[in-house]
C-alpha positions in Angstrom: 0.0 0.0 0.0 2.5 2.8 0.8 4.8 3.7 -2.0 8.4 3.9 -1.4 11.4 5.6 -3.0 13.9 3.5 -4.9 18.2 3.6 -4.6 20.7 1.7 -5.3 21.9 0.3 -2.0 18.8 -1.0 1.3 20.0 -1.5 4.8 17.7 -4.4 6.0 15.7 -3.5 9.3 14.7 -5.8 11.8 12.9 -5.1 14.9 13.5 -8.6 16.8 11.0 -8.0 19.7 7.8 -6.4 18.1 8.7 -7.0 14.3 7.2 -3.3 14.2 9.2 -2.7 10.4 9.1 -4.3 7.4 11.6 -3.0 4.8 11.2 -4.5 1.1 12.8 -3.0 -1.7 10.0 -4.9 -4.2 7.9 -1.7 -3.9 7.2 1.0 -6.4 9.2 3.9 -4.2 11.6 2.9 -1.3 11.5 5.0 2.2 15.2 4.2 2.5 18.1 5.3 0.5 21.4 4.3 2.3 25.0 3.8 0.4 26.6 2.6 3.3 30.3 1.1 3.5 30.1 -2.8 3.4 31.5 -3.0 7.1 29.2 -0.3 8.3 25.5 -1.6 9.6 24.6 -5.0 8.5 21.1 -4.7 10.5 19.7 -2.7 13.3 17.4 -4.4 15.0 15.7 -3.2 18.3 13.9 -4.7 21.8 11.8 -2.1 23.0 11.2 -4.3 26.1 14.8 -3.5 27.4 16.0 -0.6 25.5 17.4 2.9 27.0 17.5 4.1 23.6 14.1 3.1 21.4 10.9 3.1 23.7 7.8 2.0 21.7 5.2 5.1 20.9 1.7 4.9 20.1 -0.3 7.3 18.1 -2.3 9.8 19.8 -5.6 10.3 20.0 -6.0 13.0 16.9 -8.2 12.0 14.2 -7.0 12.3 10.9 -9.1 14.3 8.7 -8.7 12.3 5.5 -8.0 9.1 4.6 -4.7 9.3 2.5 -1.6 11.8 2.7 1.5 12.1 0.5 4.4 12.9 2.5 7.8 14.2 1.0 10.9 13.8 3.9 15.0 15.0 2.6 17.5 15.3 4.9 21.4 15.9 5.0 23.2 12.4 3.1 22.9 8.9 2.5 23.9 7.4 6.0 23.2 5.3 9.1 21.7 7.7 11.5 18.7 8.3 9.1 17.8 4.7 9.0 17.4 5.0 12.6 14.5 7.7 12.1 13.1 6.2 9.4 12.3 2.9 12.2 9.8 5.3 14.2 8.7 6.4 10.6 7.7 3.3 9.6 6.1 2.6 12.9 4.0 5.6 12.8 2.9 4.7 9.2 1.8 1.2 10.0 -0.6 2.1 13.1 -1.8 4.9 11.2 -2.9 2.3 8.2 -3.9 -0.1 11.1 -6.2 2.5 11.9 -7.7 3.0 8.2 -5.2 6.0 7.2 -2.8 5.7 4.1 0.4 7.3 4.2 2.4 7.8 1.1 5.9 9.0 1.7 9.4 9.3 -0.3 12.8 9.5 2.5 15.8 10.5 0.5 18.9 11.8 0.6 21.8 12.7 -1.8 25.0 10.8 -1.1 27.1 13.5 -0.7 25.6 16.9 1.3 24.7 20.1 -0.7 22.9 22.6 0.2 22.0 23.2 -3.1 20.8 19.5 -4.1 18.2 19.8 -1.1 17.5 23.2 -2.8 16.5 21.6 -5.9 14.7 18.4 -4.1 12.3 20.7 -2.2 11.7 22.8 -5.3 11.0 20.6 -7.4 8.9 18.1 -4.9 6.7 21.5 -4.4 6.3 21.8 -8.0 4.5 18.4 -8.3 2.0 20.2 -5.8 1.5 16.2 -4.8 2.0 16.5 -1.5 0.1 18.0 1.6 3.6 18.1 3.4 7.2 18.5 2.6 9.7 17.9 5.2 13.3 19.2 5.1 16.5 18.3 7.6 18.2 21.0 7.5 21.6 21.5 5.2 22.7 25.2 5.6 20.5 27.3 7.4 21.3 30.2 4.8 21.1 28.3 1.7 18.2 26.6 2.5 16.0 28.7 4.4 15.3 31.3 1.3 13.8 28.1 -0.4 12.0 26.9 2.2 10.4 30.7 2.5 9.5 30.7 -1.2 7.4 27.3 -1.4 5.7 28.2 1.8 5.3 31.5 -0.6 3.2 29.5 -3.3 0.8 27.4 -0.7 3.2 24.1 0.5 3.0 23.1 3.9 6.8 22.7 5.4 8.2 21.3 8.2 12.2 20.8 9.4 13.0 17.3 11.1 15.8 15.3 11.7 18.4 17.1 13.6 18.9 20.1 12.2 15.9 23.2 12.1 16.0 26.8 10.8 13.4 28.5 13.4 11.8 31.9 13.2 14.8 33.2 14.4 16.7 32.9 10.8 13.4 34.1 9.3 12.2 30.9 8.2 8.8 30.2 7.9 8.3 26.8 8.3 5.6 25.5 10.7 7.3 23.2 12.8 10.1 21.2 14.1 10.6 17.7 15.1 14.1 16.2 16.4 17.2 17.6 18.0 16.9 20.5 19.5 19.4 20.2 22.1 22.9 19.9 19.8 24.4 22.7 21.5 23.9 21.1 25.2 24.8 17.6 23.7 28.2 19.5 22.5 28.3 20.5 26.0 28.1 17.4 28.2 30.6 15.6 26.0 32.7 18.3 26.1 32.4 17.7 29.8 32.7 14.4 29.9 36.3 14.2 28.2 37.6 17.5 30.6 36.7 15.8 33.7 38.2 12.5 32.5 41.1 14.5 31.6 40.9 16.0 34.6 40.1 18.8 33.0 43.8 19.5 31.7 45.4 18.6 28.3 45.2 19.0 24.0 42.1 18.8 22.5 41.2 17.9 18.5 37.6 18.1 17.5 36.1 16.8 14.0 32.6 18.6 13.2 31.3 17.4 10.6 29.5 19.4 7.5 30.2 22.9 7.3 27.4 25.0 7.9 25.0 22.3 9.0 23.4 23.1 12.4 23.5 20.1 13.9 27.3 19.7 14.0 28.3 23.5 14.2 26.1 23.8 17.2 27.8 21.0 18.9 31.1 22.4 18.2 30.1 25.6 19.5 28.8 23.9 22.7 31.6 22.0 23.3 33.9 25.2 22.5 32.2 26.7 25.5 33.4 24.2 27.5 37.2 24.5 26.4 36.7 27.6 27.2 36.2 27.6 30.7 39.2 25.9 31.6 42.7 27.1 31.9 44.8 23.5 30.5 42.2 22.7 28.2 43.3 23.6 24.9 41.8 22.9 21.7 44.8 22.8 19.4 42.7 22.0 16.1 39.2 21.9 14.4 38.8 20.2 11.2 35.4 19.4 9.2 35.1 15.7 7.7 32.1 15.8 5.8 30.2 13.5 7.5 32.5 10.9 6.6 33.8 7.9 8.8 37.0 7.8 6.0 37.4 11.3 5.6 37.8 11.4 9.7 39.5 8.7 10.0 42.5 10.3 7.7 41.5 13.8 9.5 42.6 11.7 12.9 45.6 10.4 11.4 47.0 14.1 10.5 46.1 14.8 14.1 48.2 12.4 15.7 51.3 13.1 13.8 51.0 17.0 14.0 50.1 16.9 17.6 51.9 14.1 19.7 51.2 15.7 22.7 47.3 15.0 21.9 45.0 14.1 24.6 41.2 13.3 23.4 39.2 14.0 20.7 35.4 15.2 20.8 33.7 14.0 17.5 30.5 15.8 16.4 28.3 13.8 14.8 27.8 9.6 14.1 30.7 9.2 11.7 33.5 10.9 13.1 33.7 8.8 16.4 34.1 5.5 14.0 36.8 7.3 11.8 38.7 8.4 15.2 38.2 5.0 17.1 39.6 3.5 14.3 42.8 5.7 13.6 43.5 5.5 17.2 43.1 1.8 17.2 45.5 1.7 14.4 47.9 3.7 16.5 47.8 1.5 19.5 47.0 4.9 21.1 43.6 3.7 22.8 43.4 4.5 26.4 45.7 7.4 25.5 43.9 9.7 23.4 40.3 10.0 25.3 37.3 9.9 22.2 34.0 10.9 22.9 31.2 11.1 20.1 27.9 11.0 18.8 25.6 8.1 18.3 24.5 4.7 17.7 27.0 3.5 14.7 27.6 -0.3 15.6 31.3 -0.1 15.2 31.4 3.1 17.4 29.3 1.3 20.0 31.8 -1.8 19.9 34.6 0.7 20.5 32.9 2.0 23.5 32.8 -1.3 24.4 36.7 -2.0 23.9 37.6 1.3 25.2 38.7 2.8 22.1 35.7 5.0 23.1 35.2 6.7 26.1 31.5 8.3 25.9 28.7 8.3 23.4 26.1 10.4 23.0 23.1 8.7 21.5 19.9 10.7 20.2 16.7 9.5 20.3 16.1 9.0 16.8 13.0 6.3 16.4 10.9 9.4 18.9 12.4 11.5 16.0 11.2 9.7 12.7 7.2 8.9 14.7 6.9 12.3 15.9 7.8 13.4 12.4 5.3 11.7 10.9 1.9 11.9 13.6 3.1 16.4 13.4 2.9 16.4 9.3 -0.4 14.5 9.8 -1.8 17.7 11.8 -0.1 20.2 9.5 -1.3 18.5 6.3 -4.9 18.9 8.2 -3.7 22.5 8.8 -3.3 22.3 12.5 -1.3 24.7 13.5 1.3 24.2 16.7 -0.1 24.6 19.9 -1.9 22.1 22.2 -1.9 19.2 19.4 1.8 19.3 19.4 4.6 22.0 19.8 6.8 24.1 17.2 9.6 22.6 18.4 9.9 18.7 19.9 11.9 17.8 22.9 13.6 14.9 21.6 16.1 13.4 24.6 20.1 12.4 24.1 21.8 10.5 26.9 25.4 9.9 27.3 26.6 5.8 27.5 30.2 5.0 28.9 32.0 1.5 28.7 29.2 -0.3 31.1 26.6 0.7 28.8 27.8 -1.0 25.6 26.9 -4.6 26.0 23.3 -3.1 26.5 23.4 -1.0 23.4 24.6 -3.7 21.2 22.1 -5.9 22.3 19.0 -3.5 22.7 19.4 -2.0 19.2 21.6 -4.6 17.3 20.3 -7.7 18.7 24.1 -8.5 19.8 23.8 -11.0 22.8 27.6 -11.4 22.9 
């Protein structure tokens, strides 16, 4: 029944406990696009019964107003952190068609981040005038934003989701938000987390990410402000690794032979940590250089496990991809935010140490081992 967008590479999800998502790449357009390395994710699975991470939601009890919607969802690059969302997408989707409501919906993603790609996608998805809601994740507030302003101009309903918004306080008119909007406080508390296990003294490396996305810049700034505040913390280099685990991974190689006196490493978003863990690993440096990062990667969560790792930050990304969907329902019906649901969601983050890992790996992968 729901049509899903095609591409040229499917992660398979499994939910082990619940079997609450069925991927199948038979269909006419496929909700996933992911062109993710071979030794990446081979399958996220997920037991809501005993998961810190991915606790089971339920719709509401808003009506729907009609009986079919066409959704359109783009966000940043092809990658692992989006398949995550698209779990509590899914979800959402299936109770809503439980319940006698269709939901057609394309999720896609260039494989490389521009700005000006999601520029075009949006465009050109509100030129179809096909569906009652477009969704955008953020790429560069200032790129974006002006386009976002000029469909909203010509009668499409928009929304920002994922993890990274432009509010009314970059002028952009779009009705709501659903997913991070704590990046700068997440920044923060890892920040914190590698001073005090520093004790808060030594040389500091951060990789960020994508250059002008608000996601990663605001957790840079965040954790900046936490540099800042102490005396023999000093951050001795930023570097920006495009979302890429391989492009870090070199990025943390230059690091440790330009700065031998390096201490730690705070990594800004769910690639950089495995790029880092894994250039440190190399070195035999682990235990040396203290890494903390963002997210649920598998091979980041096994080097929390090892060590390699200090501290992860992990977002709450199936809340994300549900909420996304049940707050374009209401927009599409021309709800506007209030007491149905809020401009902006409080989606949660919590930070996981060494103890945590044999939990993650097998509350979300299914790893009993």
């Amino acid at each position: 029944m729901r049509r899903k967008t095609h591409s040229k590479y499917f992660l398979n999800l499994t939910l082990i406990a619940l079997a609450i998502v069925e991927l199948s790449c038979s269909s006419e357009r496929k909700k996933l696009n992911n062109d993710i390395q071979s030794d990446s994710q081979s399958k996220i699975t997920a037991d809501y019964s005993n998961s810190q991470i991915i606790q089971k939601k339920e719709l509401d009890s808003y009506k729907p107003r009609k009986r079919q919607y066409n959704l359109y969802f783009t966000y940043k690059i092809v990658h692992a952190w989006w398949d995550a969302v698209a779990l509590g997408i899914e979800d959402a989707v299936k109770q809503y068609e439980a319940n006698g409501i269709n939901i057609y919906y394309d999720y896609l993603a260039p494989e490389e981040m521009s700005a000006q790609d999601q520029v075009q996608r949006i465009t050109t998805a509100a030129a179809t005038k096909s569906y009652d809601v477009i969704g955008v994740d953020v790429a560069d507030i200032n790129i974006v934003t002006p386009a976002i302003n000029r469909i909203i101009a010509n009668g499409q309903k928009v929304m920002t989701f994922s993890s990274s918004d432009s509010g009314k306080e970059n002028g952009c008119n779009r009705i709501a938000y659903v997913g991070n909007t704590h990046n700068y406080q997440d920044g923060m508390e890892l920040a914190e987390a590698l001073c005090q296990h520093l004790n808060y003294k030594g040389n500091i490396a951060m990789l960020v990410g994508n250059i002008g996305a608000p996601c990663h810049e605001d957790r840079a700034k965040g954790a900046k402000k936490v540099f800042d505040k102490y005396e023999n913390i000093k951050l001795v280099d930023v570097k920006y690794d495009e979302d890429s685990d391989v492009k870090a991974y070199n990025l943390t190689k230059e690091f440790l032979k330009n700065y031998p006196e390096l201490d730690g490493i705070l990594c800004c978003n769910m690639s950089n940590p495995v790029g880092a863990g894994r250039a440190v690993q190399e070195e035999d440096k682990a235990g040396k250089i203290t890494i903390v990062g963002m997210d649920h990667d598998i091979r980041a969560i096994k080097y929390l496990n090892d060590g390699i790792i200090y501290a992860l930050a992990i977002q709450d990304c199936y809340s994300i991809g549900f909420d996304t969907i049940t707050t374009a329902i209401k927009i599409a019906d021309g709800v506007q935010p209030g007491s149905l649901y809020p401009e902006k969601t409080e989606e949660s983050s919590s930070v996981f140490y060494q103890k945590d890992a044999p939990g993650l790996l097998r509350s979300i992968y299914g790893i009993l081992d």
